[in-house]
Every structure is written in structure tokens, then in C-alpha cells.
C-alpha positions as CSV (number, residue, x, y, z in Angstrom):
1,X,0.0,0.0,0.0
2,X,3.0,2.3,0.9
3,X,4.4,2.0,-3.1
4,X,0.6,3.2,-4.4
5,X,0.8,6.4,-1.9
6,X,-2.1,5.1,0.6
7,X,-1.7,4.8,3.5
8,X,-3.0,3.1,5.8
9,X,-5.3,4.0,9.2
10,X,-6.3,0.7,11.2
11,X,-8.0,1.4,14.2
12,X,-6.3,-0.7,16.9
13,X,-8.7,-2.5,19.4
14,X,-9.3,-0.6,23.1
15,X,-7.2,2.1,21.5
16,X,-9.0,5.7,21.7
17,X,-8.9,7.5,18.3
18,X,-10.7,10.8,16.7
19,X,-10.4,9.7,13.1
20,X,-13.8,7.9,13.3
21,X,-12.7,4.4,12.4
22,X,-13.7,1.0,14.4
23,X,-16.8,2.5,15.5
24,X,-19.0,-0.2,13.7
25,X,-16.2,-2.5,14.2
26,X,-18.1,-5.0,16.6
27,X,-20.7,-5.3,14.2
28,X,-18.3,-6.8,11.2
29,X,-16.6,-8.8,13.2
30,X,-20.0,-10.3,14.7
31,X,-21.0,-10.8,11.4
32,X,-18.1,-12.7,10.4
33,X,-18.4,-14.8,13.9
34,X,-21.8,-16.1,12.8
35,X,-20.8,-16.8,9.1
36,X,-18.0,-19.3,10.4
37,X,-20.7,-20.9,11.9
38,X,-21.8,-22.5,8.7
39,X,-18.9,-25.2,7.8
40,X,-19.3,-24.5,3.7
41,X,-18.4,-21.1,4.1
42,X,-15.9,-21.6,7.1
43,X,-13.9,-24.1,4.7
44,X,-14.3,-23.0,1.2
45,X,-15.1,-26.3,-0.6
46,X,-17.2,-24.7,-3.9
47,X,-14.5,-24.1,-6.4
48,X,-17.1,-22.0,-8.2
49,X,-17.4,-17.9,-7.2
50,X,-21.3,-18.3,-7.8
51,X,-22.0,-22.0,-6.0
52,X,-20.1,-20.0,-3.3
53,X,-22.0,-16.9,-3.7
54,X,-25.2,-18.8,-3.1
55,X,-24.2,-20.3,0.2
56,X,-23.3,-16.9,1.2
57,X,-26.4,-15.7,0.6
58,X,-28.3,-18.6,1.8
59,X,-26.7,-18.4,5.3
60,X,-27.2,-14.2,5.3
61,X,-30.6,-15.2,5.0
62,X,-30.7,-17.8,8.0
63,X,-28.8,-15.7,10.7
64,X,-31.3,-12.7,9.0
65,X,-34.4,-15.4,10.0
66,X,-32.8,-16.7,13.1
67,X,-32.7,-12.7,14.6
68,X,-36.2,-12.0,13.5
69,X,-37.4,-15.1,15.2
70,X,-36.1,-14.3,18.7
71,X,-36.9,-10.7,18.6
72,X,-40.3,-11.2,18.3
């Protein structure tokens, strides 16, 4: 990243900063947690992009099911 002129600003965890980053952090990192759940997606088996695309979305749409069913 240094050679394209970027650089880069990673907000470091339980490290106070004013540029605004990490504030949603939790929430990706959550989201990530309950995706590992699902072994096809924790261990990329599908050689295809779409076949893996489709499990993606299929377990977005469980943990998306699964939080609607215990909030109401």
C-alpha cells in the first residue's frame, strides 16, 4: 500500500482514536463470527465464485431469519 501512496489507518482494538474508524467494528466482526458458523463457508469447498455466492447468501438469510425469530 506504501508504493501506491495510501496509506493506511487501522483502528487498533481498546485504543481511543478521533479519526472515526472501528466504530462499527463489533458489528463486522459479529457478522463474520456467525458466518464461520456454517462449515461451507468456514472451509471454502465450492471451487465455483457463484456456487459459493449462493451459500453466502443462503446463510445471510438464515442468521437474517434466526434474529427475527427471537426478537419477536
Amino acid at each position: 500500500m506504501w508504493k501506491r501512496g495510501i496509506k493506511p489507518l487501522f483502528a487498533r482494538r481498546g485504543v481511543p482514536h478521533g479519526s472515526g474508524l472501528g466504530k462499527t467494528r463489533w458489528v463486522v466482526e459479529r457478522t463474520f463470527a456467525w458466518l464461520h458458523q456454517f462449515k461451507r463457508l468456514r472451509i471454502r469447498y465450492e471451487i465455483r465464485a457463484d456456487l459459493h455466492l449462493g451459500l453466502l447468501q443462503l446463510a445471510c438469510s438464515i442468521i437474517c431469519l434466526r434474529r427475527l425469530r427471537t426478537s419477536f
